[in-house]
N, C-alpha and C positions, 0 to 999 in steps of 0.2 A: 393334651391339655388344651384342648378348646376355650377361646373366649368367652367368659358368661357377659351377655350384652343387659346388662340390669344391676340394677345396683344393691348391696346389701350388708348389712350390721356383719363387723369383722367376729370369728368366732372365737377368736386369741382370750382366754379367761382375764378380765380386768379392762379389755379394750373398748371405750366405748366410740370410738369413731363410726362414723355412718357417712354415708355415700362418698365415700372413698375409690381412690381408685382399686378392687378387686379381683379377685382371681379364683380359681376352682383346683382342686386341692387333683394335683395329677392322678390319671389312672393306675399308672404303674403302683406294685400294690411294695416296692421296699419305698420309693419316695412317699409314697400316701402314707406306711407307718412312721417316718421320720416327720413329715408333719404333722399329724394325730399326735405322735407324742411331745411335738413340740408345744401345740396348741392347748393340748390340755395338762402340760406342765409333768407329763410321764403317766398319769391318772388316766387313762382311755376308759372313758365308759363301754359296760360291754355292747350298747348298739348304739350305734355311730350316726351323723347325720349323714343324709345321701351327697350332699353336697358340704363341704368344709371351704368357709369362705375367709380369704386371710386378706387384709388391704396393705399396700406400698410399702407403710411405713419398718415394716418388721422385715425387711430385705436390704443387704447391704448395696452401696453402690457399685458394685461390679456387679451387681444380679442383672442387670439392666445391658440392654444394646444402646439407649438413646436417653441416658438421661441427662445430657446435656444440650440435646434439642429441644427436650421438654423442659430444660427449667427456662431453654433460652426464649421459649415460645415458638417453637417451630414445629412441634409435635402434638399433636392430639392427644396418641394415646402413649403411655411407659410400654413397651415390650420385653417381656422379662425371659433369660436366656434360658432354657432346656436343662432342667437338673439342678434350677436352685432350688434353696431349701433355706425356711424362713429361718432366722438365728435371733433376731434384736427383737426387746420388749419396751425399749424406749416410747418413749409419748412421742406425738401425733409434734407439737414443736421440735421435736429433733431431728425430723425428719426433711425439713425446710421447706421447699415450692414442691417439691415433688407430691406431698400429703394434700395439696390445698387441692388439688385435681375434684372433680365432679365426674369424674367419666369412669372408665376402666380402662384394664390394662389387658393389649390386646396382645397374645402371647404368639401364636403362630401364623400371622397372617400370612396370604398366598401373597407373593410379590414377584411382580417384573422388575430384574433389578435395573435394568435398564430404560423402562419405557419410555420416561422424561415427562411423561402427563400421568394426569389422573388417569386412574383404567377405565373410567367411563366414556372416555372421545372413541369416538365411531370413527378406525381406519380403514382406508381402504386399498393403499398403495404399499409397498414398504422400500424404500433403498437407504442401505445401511449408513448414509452418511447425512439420511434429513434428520436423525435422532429421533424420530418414533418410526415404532412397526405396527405391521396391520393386527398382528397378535397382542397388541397391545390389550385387547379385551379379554383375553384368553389367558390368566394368570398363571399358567405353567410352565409358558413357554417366556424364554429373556430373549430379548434385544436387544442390539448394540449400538450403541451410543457414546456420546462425548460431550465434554464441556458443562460438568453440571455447576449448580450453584448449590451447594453444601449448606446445610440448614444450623447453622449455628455461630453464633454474634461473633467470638473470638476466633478469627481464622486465624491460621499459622502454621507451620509447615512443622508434620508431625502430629505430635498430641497434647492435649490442653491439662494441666494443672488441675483448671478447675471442671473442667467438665471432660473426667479420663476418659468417656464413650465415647465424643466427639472425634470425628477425625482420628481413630485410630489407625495404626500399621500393622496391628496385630489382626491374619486372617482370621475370619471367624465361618464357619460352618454353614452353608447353607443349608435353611429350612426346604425338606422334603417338599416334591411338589404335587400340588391336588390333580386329584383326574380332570382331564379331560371335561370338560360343559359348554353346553353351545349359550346362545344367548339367552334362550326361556329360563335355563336352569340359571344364569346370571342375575338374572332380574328378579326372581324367586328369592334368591338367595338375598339379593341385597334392596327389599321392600322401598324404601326411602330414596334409593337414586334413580329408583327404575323408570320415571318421567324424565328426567335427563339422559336417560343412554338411547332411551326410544325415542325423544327426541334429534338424540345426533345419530341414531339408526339410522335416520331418513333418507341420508343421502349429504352431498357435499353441498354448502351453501355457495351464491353466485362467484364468490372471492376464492373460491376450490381450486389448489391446485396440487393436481398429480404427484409432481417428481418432488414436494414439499410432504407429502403424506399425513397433510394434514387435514382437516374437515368441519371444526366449528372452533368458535372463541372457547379460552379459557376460562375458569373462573377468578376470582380473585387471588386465590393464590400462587396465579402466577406473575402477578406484580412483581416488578423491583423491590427490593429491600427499603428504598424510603420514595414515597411516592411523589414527592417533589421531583425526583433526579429522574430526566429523562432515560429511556431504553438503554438504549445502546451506548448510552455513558454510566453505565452500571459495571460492577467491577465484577471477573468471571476465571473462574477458578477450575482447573483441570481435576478431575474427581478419580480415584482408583477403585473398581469394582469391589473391592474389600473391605473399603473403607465406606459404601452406602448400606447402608442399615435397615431401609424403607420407602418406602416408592416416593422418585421424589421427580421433581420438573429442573430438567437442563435450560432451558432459556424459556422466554414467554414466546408467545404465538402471538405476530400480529397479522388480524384476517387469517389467513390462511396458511403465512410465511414465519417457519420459527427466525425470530428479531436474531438469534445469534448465528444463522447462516448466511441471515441476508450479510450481517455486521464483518462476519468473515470476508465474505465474496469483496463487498468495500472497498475493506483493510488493505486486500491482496491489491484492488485496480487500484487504489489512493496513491500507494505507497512504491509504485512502480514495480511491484514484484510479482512474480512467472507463479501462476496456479499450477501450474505442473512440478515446479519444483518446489514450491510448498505442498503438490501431493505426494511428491520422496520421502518429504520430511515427517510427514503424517505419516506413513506405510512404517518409516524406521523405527518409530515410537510406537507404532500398533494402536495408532490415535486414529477413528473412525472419519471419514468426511465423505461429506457431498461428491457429486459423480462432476465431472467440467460440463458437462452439460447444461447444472444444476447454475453453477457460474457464470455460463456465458447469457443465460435467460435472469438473471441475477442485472450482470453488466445491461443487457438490452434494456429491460423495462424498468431500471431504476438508474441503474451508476452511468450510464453514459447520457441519458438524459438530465439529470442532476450535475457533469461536470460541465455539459454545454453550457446546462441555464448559468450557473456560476460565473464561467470566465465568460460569458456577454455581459453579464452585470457588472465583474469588477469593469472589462476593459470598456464597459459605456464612461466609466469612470475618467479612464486612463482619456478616450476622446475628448469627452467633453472638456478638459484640463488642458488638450492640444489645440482645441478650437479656441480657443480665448488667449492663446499666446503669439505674439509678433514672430518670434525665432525660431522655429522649430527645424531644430537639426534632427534627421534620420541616418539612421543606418543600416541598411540589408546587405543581406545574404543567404543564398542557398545551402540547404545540407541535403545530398541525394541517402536514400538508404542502402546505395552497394555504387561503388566506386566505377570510373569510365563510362561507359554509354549501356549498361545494364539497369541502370535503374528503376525499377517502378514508381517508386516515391519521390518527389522530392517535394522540400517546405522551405518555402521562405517565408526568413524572420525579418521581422523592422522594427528594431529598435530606435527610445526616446533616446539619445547621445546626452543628452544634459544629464537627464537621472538613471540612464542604464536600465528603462525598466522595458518590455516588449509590448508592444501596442497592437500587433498584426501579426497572425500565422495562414500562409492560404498552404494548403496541399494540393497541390499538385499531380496525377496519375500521368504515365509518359504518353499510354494512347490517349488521351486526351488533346494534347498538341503535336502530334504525328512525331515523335521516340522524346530518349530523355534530355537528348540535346538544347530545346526549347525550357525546359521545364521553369528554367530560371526565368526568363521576360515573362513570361507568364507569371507566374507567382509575382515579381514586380509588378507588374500592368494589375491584378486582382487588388493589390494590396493598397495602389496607389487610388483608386475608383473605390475605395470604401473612405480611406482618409478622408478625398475631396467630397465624397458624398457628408460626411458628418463636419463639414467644415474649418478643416486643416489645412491651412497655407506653409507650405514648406518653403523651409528658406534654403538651404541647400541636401542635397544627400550623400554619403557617403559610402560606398559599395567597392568591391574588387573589379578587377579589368575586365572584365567579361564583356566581350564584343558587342555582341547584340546587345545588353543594358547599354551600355554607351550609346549605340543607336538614338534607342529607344528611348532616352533621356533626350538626348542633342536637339530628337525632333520636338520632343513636349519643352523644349525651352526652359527644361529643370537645371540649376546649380549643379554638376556631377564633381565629386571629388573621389578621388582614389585615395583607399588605405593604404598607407607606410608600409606595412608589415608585410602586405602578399609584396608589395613593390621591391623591396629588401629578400626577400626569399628568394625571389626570381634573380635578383642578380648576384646575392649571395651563393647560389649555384652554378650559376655560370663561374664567377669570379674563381671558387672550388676548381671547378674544372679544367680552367685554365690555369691555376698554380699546377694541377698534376702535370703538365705537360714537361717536357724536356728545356731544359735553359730559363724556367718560368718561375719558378722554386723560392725566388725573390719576392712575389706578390704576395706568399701567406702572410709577411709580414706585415701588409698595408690593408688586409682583408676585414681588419677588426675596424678599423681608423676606417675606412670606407664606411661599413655597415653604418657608422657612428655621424657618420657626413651625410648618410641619407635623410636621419632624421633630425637632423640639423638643421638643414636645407628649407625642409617640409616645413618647421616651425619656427622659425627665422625671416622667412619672407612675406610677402605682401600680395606678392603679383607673381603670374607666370612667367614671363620673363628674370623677374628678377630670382625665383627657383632656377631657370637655367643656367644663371650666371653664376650662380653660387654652385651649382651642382657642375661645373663646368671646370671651376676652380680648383675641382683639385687634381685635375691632370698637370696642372702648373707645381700644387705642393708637394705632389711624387718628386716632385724634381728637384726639389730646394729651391721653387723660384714663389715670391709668395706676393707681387706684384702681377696684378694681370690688366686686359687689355680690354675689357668691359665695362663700361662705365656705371654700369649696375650696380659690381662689386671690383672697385679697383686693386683693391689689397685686402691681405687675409689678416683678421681680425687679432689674430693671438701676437703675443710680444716673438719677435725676432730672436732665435735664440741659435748659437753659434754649437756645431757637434764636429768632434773629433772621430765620431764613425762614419766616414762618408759611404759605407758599402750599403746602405739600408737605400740610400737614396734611385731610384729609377734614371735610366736615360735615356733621352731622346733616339728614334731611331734603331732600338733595341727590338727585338719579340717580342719581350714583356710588357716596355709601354707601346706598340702598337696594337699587339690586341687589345692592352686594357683600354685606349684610344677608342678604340671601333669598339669593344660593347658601352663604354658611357656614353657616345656620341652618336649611338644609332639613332636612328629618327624617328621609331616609335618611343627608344629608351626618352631621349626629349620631350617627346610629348607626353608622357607619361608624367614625368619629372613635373610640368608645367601645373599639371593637375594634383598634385598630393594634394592630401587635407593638411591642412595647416594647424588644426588644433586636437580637433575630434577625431579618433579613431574607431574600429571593429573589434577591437583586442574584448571587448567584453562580450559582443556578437558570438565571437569564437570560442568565447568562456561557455557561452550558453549552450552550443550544439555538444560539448561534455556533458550538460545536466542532462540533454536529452537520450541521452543512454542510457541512462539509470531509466527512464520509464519507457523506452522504445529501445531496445538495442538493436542492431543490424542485422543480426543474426537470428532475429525472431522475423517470421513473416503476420502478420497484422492485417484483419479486413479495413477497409479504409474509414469507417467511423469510429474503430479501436484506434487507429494509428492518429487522426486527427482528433480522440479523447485525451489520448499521452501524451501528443505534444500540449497542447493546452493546460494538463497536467505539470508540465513541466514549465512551460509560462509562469502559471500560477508559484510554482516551487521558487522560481528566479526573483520575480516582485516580492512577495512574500521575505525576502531575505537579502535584498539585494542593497539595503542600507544597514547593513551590521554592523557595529563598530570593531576598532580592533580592540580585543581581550587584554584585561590588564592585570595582575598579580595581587595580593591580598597588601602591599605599599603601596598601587597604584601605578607599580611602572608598564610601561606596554609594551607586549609578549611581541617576540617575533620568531621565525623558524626559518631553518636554512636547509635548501632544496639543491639537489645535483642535478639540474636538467640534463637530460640523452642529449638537444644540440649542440648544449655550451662543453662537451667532450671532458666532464670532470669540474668545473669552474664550478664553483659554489655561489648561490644569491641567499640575502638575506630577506624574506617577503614580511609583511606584516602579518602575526595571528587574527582571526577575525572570533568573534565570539563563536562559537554552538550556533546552527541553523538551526529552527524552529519549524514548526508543523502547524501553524495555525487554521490556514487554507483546509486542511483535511478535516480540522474540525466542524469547520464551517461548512464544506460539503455534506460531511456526515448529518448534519441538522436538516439541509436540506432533501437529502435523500430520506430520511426517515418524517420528518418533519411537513415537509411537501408535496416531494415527489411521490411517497409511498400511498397515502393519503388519497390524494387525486394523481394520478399519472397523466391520464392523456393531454392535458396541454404542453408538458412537455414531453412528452413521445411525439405529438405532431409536430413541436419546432424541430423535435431531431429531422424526421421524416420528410420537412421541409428540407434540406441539407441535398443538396444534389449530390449521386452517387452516379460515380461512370462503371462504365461496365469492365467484366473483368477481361485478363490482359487476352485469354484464351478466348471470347465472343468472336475473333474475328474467326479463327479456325473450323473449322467441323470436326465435331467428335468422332472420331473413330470408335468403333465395334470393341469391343473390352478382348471378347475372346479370340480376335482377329492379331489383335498385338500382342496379345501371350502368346499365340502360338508362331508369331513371325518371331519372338524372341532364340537370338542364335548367341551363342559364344563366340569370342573372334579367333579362338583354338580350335572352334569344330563347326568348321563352315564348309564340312564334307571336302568331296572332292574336287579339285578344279580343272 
């Protein structure tokens, strides 16, 4: 049953519709006499017309593959399924949208169920994860593909009410495929497009690119569904080979790149998540993707130049808000990417302390400053020469003990304060340590009450000295003596209160209070003591190197313009969210949750809930990358490539010979004889 491409007066006795949608009366000679006797009511004349032409209206709606594309407008033509046979003699109005057609009904066309374009784009590549093939011209052969956009208004999972061909689950039969034709017979065959296919014959336009397998613009139909809504914020629906009925387009093409792989690749770098193991996830689904190749040339020339230009933007912000302020408290801190002196990476962060938000990330490589020992004053000294360069006066900073920042401050004449929290952990371990010991067993009980005196201490005082004196104090309160000998703090603040267990109390001249004596009384512990911050602390610094796992984890290794993308990524994440309020219940009362920290050995805290984090940042990226960067690239391709890159760790070494070290390769079971 070939398509009659012409139009003509239906032959049904009584029917006077005209240019209707059409159809030619099958060869098969048992359907051709069930139609004949349909048409002419049982009365066959004894010579027949050559051609028996019946329109739309007189077939029910299950005759059809697409009649729900077609009323929805998404269909040219009705394709009617193999072995109907016309039944209804209803009028031309019973028939609904379907009759109002001008065209015909194209019964067995040849189709790529998979191509994702029209069969007229000239390919030239194919890999099975860009959604078109090079056989896409070649209608016999299918393709495999992903992620279509299904042609029909009511989407929804399963099948529609009103339009039952839409989105079925019932397989249906694939039509037979036409021989084999090269491009002449193509072009022969379909008159009217044949200036468009010899046109994208030509060859790839300047924007061609390969491992995309793509080669000219699309037409209009492959527009978004409403042409106001940008690309890649168009909504994209997983299609099963079953359920496509007609050759149709997976995503648009833009230049040369289909819009929904670039929009993939994105998604994956946006959202901190591993391309390899959302290629698992694809492979377990039998869900078709792009090669990582396809991704990391994805990342190059679009996503990593688009998160740089971004986070310069927001944090011009963030500076410029620090330059016009009198107070500016900081906070840094290093995070290396593998623990002890292995390091390749490290980044330091500097955080605003007032609003928790991150203002500076320098990365660091170890050959860079002779291993990874340095890598922290480094990262300090970059980070602090960008501040002053945009006109940031700091008024003090806030960092962990790390020797050389000490230095390195003391000689720049910066305010240095040390965080509570590392100060507390170091002697919280020691203190540990020393209750394990023999006759000492007495301290666990003073260990909470200590930890609780440190930052007492810290945010209590004024002055360094008077931190000493207070932190000093409580060698005295071990003891029930609560009078001391410092003028700083002569007595301890709390009401005097009388106990009947005296065994909790420490004494003099014991094990116990002489170590505990010598670790508070050492004379770096004093100095130390002298310096805490008094108000502001790192505790959110610390929150932050958590986020950064989610888009860098340690276990991944990272070339250093991806690893310096995801932290920035992760910046972004942190500002982005880092004023939530906390969540409150449909009365109003505000939520909280109770957390068993591993430190606290079982203790329960009760924290605040904070609302749902938000993704806004990604959106806004995404605009940019499609919106900008795709657009015009190379300005920011060159601020990337402005980015100083050190060389890698292996440059110092000389390569050895490949098949030199396979064959020195010995087992340490069979190292022969000795």
């Amino acid at each position: 049953m070939a398509p009659k491409q012409m139009y003509g007066r239906c032959s049904v006795l009584g029917c006077e519709s005209k240019k209707l949608s059409t159809f030619v009366a099958p060869s098969s000679e048992s359907l051709r006499n069930q139609w004949v006797h349909f048409v002419f009511a049982g009365n066959a004349p004894t010579r027949l017309p050559k051609c028996v032409f019946v329109c739309a209206k007189h077939f029910t709606d299950d005759c059809f593959f697409n009649l729900g594309q077609y009323r929805a407008g998404f269909a040219e033509h009705l394709k009617i399924k193999p072995g109907s046979i016309p039944t209804l003699l209803a009028s031309a109005t019973n028939r609904g949208q379907a009759n109002t057609s001008t065209d015909y009904i194209q019964l067995h066309p040849s189709r790529d169920v998979a191509c994702q374009t029209d069969h007229m784009e000239s390919l030239k590549t194919h890999t099975v994860g860009t959604q078109l093939s090079f056989r896409t011209l070649r209608t016999h052969i299918k393709s495999e593909g992903v992620q279509a956009t299904v042609f029909c208004k009511d989407f929804g999972v399963g099948t529609s009410n009103a339009d039952p061909l839409c989105l079925s689950s019932t397989p249906v039969k694939k039509p037979s495929k036409r021989p084999r034709v090269d491009l002449e017979e193509e072009l022969e065959a379909n008159p009217l497009e044949g200036s468009s296919l010899v046109e994208a014959s030509k060859g790839p336009d300047s924007t061609y690119d390969p491992s995309d397998s793509i080669t000219a613009l699309l037409d209009s139909t492959l527009k978004s569904e409403d042409s106001s809504t940008a690309t890649h914020n168009g909504k994209k629906y997983m299609v099963y080979e079953s359920c496509i009925m007609e050759r149709w387009n997976s995503q648009p093409i833009l230049g040369s790149t289909p819009a929904g792989n670039l929009h993939l690749s994105a998604a994956v770098y946006l959202s901190g998540a591993s391309f390899l193991k959302i290629e698992k996830v694809f492979k377990a689904m039998k869900l078709q993707l792009f090669r990582y190749e396809t991704f990391r040339r994805h990342a190059k020339s679009f996503i990593e130049p688009a998160v740089i230009h971004q986070w310069k933007v927001l944090n011009d912000l963030n500076l410029q808000r620090l330059s016009q302020e009198e107070m500016v408290i900081l906070g840094g801190d290093m995070r290396a990417d593998s623990p002890g002196h292995s390091a390749k990476y490290g980044s330091y962060t500097m955080m605003d302390l007032h609003t928790n938000t991150i203002v500076d990330i320098q990365l660091v490589q170890s050959n860079e400053v002779g291993g990874s020992a340095h890598m922290e004053k480094e990262g300090l000294k970059r980070s602090l020469a960008l501040l002053e360069s945009r006109g940031v006066h700091l008024d003090c900073i806030v960092t962990d003990r790390h020797p050389q920042v000490q230095k390195f401050l003391r000689d720049r004449n910066i305010t240095h304060y040390y965080d509570v929290w590392h100060f507390a952990k170091g002697i919280s371990k020691k203190l540990l340590a020393i209750s394990m010991q023999k006759d000492c067993e007495k301290l666990k009980k003073w260990m909470k009450s200590i930890n609780n005196h440190i930052y007492w201490t810290a945010a209590g005082s004024t002055s360094g000295p008077e931190r000493i004196a207070k932190w000093t104090s409580i060698l005295n309160h071990v003891r029930d003596v609560h009078v001391h000998e410092d003028p700083l703090y002569p007595k301890c603040e709390h009401a005097i209160r009388q106990t009947s267990d005296r065994s909790k109390w420490l004494q003099a001249a014991t094990p116990t209070f002489s170590k505990l004596e010598k670790l508070l009384t050492d004379k770096r512990a004093l100095k130390d003591v002298a310096k805490l911050s008094p108000h502001h602390q790192t505790s959110s610094l610390e929150a932050f190197h958590a986020v950064i796992l989610r888009f860098a984890p340690k276990n991944v290794v990272f070339p250093f313009i991806g690893k310096l993308c995801r932290l920035y990524l992760a910046a972004m994440h942190s500002n982005h969210n880092v004023d939530r309020p906390q969540a409150e219940t449909k009365e109003g009362v505000p939520m909280n949750k109770i957390s068993f920290a591993k430190a606290r050995k079982g203790e329960c805290r009760s924290k605040p809930q904070k609302i749902q984090q938000t993704f806004g940042y990604v959106d806004d990226i995404m605009d940019v990358i499609f919106e900008e960067v795709f657009p015009n690239p190379t300005p920011y391709t060159e601020a990337l490539l402005e980015i100083p890159v050190p060389e890698p760790l292996t440059a110092q070494y000389e390569k050895p010979d490949k098949e030199a070290v396979i064959s020195s390769l010995v087992s340490r079971f069979k190292r022969g004889d000795v």
